[in-house]
C-alpha positions in Angstrom: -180.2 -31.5 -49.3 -183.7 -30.5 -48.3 -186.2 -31.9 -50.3 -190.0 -32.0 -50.2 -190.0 -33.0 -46.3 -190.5 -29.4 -45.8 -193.8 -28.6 -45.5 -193.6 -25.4 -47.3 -191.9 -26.8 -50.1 -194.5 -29.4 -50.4 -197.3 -26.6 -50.7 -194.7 -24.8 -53.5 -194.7 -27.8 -55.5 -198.7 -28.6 -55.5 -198.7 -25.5 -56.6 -196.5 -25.9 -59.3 -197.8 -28.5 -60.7 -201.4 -26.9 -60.9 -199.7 -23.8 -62.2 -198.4 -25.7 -65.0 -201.4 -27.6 -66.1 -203.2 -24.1 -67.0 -203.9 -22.9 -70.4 -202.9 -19.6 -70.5 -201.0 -17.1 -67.5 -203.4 -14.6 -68.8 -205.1 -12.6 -65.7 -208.5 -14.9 -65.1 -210.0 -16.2 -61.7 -207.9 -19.6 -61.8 -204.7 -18.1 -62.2 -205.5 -14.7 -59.8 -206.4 -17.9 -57.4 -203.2 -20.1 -57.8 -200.4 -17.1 -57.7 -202.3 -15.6 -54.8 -202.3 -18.5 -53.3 -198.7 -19.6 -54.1 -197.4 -15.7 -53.0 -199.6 -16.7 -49.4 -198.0 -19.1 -49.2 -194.3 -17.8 -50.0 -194.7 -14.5 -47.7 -194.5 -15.7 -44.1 -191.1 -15.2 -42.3 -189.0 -19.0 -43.1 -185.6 -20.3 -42.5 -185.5 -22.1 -45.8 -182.2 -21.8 -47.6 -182.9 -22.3 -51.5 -179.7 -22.9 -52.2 -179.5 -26.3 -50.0 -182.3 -27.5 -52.0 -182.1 -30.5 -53.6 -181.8 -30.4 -58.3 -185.2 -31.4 -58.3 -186.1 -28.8 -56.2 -184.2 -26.6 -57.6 -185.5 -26.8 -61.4 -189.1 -26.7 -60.3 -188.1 -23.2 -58.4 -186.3 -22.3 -61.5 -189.4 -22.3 -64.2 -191.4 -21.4 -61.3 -189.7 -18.0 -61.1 -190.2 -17.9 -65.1 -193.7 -18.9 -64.8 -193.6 -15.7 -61.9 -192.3 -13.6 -64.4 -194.4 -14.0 -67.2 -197.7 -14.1 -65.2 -196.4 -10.4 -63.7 -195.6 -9.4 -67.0 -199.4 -10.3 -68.2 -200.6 -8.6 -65.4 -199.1 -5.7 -65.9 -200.1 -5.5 -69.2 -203.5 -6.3 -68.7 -204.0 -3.3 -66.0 -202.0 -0.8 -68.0 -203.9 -1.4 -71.0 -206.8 -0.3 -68.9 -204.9 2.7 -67.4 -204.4 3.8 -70.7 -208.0 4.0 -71.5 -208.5 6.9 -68.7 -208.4 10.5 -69.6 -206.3 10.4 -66.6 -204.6 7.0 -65.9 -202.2 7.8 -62.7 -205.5 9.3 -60.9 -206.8 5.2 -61.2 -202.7 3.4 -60.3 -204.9 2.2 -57.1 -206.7 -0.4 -59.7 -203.9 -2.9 -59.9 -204.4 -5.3 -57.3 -200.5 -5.3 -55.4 -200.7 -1.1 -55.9 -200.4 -0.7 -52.1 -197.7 -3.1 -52.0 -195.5 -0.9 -54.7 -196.0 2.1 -52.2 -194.4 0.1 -49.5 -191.5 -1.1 -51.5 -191.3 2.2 -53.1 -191.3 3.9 -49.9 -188.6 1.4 -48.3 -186.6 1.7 -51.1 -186.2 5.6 -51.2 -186.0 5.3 -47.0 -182.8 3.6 -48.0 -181.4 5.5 -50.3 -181.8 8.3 -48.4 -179.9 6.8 -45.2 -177.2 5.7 -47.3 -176.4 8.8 -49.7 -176.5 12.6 -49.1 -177.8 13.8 -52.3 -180.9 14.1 -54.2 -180.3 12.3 -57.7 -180.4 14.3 -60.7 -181.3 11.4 -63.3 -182.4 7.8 -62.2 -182.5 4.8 -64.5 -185.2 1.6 -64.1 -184.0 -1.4 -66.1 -186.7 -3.9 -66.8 -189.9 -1.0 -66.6 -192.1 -3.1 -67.8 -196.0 -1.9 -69.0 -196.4 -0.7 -65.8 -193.8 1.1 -64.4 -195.1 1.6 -61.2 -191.6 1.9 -58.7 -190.6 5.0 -61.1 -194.3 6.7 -60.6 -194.6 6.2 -57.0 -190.9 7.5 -57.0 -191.3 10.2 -59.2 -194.7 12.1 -57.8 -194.0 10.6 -54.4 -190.7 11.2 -53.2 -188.6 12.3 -55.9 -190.3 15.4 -57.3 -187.4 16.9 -59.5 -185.4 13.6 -60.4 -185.8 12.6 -63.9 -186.2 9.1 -64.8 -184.9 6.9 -67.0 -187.2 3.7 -67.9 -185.5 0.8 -69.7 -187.4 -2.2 -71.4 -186.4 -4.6 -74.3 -190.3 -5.0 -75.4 -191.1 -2.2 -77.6 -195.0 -3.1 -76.7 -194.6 -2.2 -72.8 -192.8 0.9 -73.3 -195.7 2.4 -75.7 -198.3 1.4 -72.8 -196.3 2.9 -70.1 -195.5 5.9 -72.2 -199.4 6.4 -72.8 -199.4 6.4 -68.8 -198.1 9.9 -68.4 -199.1 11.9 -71.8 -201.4 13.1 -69.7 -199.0 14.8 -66.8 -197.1 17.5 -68.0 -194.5 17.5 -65.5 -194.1 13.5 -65.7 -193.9 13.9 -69.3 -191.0 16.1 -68.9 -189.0 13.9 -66.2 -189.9 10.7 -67.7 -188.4 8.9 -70.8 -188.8 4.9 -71.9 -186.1 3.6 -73.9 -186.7 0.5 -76.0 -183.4 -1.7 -75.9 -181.3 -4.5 -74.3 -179.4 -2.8 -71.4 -176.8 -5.2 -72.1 -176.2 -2.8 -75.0 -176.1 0.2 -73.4 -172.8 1.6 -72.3 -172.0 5.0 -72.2 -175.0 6.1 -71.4 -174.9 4.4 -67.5 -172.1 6.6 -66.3 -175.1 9.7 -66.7 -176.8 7.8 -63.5 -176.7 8.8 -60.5 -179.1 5.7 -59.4 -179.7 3.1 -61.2 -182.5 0.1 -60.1 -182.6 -3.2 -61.5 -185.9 -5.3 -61.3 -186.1 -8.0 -59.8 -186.5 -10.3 -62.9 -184.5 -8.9 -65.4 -182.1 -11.9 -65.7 -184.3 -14.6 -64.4 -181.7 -17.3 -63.4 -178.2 -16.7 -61.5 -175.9 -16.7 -64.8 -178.3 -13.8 -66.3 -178.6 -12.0 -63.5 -174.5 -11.6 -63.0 -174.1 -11.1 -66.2 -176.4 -7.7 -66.1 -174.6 -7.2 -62.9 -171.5 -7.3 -64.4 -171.8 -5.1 -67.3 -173.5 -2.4 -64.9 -170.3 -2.4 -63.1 -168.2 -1.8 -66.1 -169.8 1.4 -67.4 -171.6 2.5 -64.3 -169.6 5.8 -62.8 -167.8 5.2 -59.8 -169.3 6.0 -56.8 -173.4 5.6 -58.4 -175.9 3.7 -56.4 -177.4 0.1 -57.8 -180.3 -0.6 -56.2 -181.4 -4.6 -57.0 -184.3 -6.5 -55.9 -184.1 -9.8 -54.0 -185.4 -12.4 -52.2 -184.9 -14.2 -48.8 -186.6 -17.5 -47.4 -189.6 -19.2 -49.2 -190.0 -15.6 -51.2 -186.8 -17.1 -53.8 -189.8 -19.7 -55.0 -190.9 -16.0 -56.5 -188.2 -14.2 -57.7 -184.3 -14.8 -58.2 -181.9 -14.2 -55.4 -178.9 -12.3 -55.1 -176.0 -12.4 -53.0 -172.9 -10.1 -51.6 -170.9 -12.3 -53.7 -172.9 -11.8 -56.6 -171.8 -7.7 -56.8 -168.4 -7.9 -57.7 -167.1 -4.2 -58.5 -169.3 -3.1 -55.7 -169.8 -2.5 -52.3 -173.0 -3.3 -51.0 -174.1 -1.2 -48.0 -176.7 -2.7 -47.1 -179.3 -5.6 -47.7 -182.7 -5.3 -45.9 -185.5 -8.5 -45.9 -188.9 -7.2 -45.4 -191.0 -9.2 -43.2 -194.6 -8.0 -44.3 -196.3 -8.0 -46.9 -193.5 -6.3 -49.6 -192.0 -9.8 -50.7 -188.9 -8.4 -52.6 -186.0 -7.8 -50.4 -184.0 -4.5 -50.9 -180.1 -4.6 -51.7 -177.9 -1.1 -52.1 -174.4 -1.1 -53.3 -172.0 1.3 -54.3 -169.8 1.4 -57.7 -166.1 1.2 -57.0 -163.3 2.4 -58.4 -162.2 0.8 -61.7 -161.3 -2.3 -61.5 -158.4 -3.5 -62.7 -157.8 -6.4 -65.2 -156.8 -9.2 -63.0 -160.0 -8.2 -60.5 -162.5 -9.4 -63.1 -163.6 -6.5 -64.8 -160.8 -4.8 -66.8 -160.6 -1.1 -66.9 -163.2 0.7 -69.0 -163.1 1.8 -72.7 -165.4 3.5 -74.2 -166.3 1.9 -77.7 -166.3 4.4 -80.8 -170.2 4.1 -80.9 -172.8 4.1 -78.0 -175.2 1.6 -77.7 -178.3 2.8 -80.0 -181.6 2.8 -78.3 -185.1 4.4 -79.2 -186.6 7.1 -77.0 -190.5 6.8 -76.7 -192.5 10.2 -76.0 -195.6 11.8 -76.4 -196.4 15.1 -77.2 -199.2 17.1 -76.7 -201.8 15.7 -79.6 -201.2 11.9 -77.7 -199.4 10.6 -80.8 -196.4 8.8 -80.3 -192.3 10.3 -81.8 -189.8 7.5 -82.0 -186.7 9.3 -81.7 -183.2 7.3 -83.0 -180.4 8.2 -80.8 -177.8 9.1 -83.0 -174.4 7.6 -82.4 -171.2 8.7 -81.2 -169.4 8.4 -84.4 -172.8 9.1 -86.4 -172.4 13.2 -84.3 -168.8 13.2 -84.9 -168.7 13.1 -88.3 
């Protein structure tokens, strides 16, 4: 087991512990300092395998990926909040600090999906959109002009800031909609995607992460693209990794690891066939209800409609 005899891992755990020892993740010059820092150090090219790490190790990268997560997730907020305040807010995206590095990954990320299927898609869903939802933007006025988009987010807060990002866009506001629920609840809905992307830290640790995984490739449609963050090397002290091994019910066609500055790696699989019981999945049945979720918009006076998607059962009767 490697342990802190590597010096990178050494540098990842100073780090750490100075990370830990702040008051608040908040966006300030002490914490801008350490997770620049920490990502500097993370980025270069390394051989490290995370998984050969020994359990100290190993819970340190754990809460560090948390810690990652809820210092993004601050920083987001933070920068949308002042979007928001813009008669315009996507003529000012070039504010947030890692803006140039989401038009990279964007960029890689529709180069791939382009290689590896021969259609436009028609309706895309983000899960884990966040305040900021910057991947579907860059995608949307970017690269895919007529696709509509899909944004999904437990926290009823980030979806209201992101939704306040395009009231101002007509066309955005047509092809964009934020839906305020777990996705682990959603089910029927999923087979309506021809794409669907899943952050990089929605599910935080390994068991979370399959689990989302898993229940994508139960009500996904057969043959629909997942697209999944990752991370290789030193970069898994940042964000969770996943494996082949990890996609059960799908087959991944292909797994690229950025060597720049864009420190997510890029994973693309394909929804099988239905699986059948004894492969781990059990064939597909659509319950009598689907999963409820609220639609945020705005219309043309900037006030926000909560729309309650009505049921299965609730239309039928």
């Amino acid at each position: 087991m490697v342990c802190q005899s590597n010096q990178v891992v050494q540098q990842v755990c100073e780090l750490y512990e100075k990370i830990t020892k702040l008051e608040s993740l908040n966006p300030s010059k002490d914490v801008n300092m350490l997770f620049t820092e920490l990502v500097n150090t993370c980025m270069p090219p390394n051989p490290i395998d995370v998984s050969k790490l020994c359990q100290k190790i190993q819970e340190i990268r754990s809460h560090l990926i948390k810690l990652c997560g809820e210092a993004e997730g601050l920083l987001e907020s933070h920068y949308s909040k002042i979007l928001g305040s813009y008669e315009n807010p996507l003529h000012h995206l070039n504010i947030f600090p890692y803006f140039d590095n989401y038009i990279k990954l964007s960029l890689l990320e529709f180069n791939i999906l382009t290689k590896q299927t021969a259609i436009t898609p028609a309706r895309i869903a983000f899960v884990g959109s966040g305040p900021l939802p910057l991947t579907s933007l860059v995608l949307a006025t970017k690269h895919l002009k007529s696709t509509y988009f899909h944004n999904y987010d437990i926290d009823s807060a980030a979806n209201y800031m992101a939704s306040r990002l395009v009231a101002s866009d007509p066309d955005l506001y047509e092809r964009m909609t934020f839906h305020t629920t777990d996705i682990m609840d959603v089910t029927c809905p999923l087979k309506e995607y021809d794409v669907i992307f899943l952050a990089a830290l929605v599910g935080m640790d390994k068991e979370e992460k399959i689990k989302v995984v898993h229940h994508l490739a139960k009500y996904m449609a057969p043959g629909a693209i997942l697209m999944l963050r990752s991370a290789h090397g030193a970069r898994a002290f940042l964000y969770p990794v996943v494996n082949s091994r990890d996609l059960k019910g799908f087959e991944v066609l292909s797994i690229h690891h950025p060597t720049d500055e864009v420190i997510n790696s890029v994973v693309i699989a394909r929804k099988l066939p239905l699986q059948p019981l004894d492969q781990g999945f059990g064939s597909i049945v659509l319950p009598s209800k689907c999963a409820c979720a609220e639609i945020h918009s705005f219309n043309h006076m900037n006030r926000v409609n909560v729309i309650e998607e009505l049921s299965l059962e609730e239309q039928l009767s």
